[in-house]
C-alpha positions as CSV (number, residue, x, y, z in Angstrom):
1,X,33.5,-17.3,-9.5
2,X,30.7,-16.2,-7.4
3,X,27.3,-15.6,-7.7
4,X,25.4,-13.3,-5.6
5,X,21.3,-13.9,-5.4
6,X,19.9,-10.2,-4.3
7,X,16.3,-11.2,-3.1
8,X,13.4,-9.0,-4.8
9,X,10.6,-9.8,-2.2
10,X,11.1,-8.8,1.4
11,X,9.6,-9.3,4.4
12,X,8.3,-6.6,6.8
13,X,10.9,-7.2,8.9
14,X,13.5,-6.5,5.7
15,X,11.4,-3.6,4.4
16,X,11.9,-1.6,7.9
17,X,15.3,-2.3,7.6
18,X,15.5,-1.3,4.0
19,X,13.8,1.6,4.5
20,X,14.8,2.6,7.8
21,X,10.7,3.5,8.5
22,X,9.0,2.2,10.9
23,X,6.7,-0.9,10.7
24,X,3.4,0.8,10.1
25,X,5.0,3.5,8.2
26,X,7.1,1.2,5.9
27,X,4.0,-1.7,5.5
28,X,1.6,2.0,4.6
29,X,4.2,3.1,2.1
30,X,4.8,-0.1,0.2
31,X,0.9,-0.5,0.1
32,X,0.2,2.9,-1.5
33,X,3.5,1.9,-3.9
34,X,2.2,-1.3,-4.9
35,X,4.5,-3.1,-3.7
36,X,2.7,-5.5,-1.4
37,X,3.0,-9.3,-2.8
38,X,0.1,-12.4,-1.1
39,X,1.5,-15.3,-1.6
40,X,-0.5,-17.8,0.2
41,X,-1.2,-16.7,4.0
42,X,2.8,-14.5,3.6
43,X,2.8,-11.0,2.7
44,X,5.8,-10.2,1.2
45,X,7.2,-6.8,-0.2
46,X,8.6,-6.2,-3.9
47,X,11.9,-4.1,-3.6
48,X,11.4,-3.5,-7.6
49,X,8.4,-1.5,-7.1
50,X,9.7,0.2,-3.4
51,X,12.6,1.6,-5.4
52,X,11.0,3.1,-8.5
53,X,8.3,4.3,-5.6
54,X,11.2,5.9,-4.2
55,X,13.1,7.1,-7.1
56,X,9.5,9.4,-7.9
57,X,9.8,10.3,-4.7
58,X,13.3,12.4,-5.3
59,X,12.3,13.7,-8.2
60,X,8.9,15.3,-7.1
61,X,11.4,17.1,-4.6
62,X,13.7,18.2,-7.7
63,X,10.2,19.3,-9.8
64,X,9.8,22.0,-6.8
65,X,13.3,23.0,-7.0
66,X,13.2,23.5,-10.6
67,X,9.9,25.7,-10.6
């Protein structure tokens, strides 16, 4: 049996890739999402918070479709 570990904080490195942004484009959006986690001197990125940031994201597109 295996078990997987899926990491929740990412670096900005891992958050470009993740999001496929840019780095000051991916850093801007997980700042105005709340996602940004200090720990010590690192600045790490909560993929918890990116994806429900995201998720509102679609459906403020599906609000205008619907109206």
């Amino acid at each position: 049996m295996e078990n997987t570990i899926y990491k929740r904080l990412v670096n900005v490195t891992e958050l470009r890739a993740y999001t496929g942004l840019g780095k000051n484009k991916a850093v801007e959006f997980a700042k105005s999402s709340g996602a940004e986690v200090r720990i010590g001197r690192r600045v790490l990125f909560d993929l918890t918070k990116l994806n429900k940031a995201i998720d509102e994201l679609g459906n403020k597109g599906q609000e205008k479709n619907d109206a």
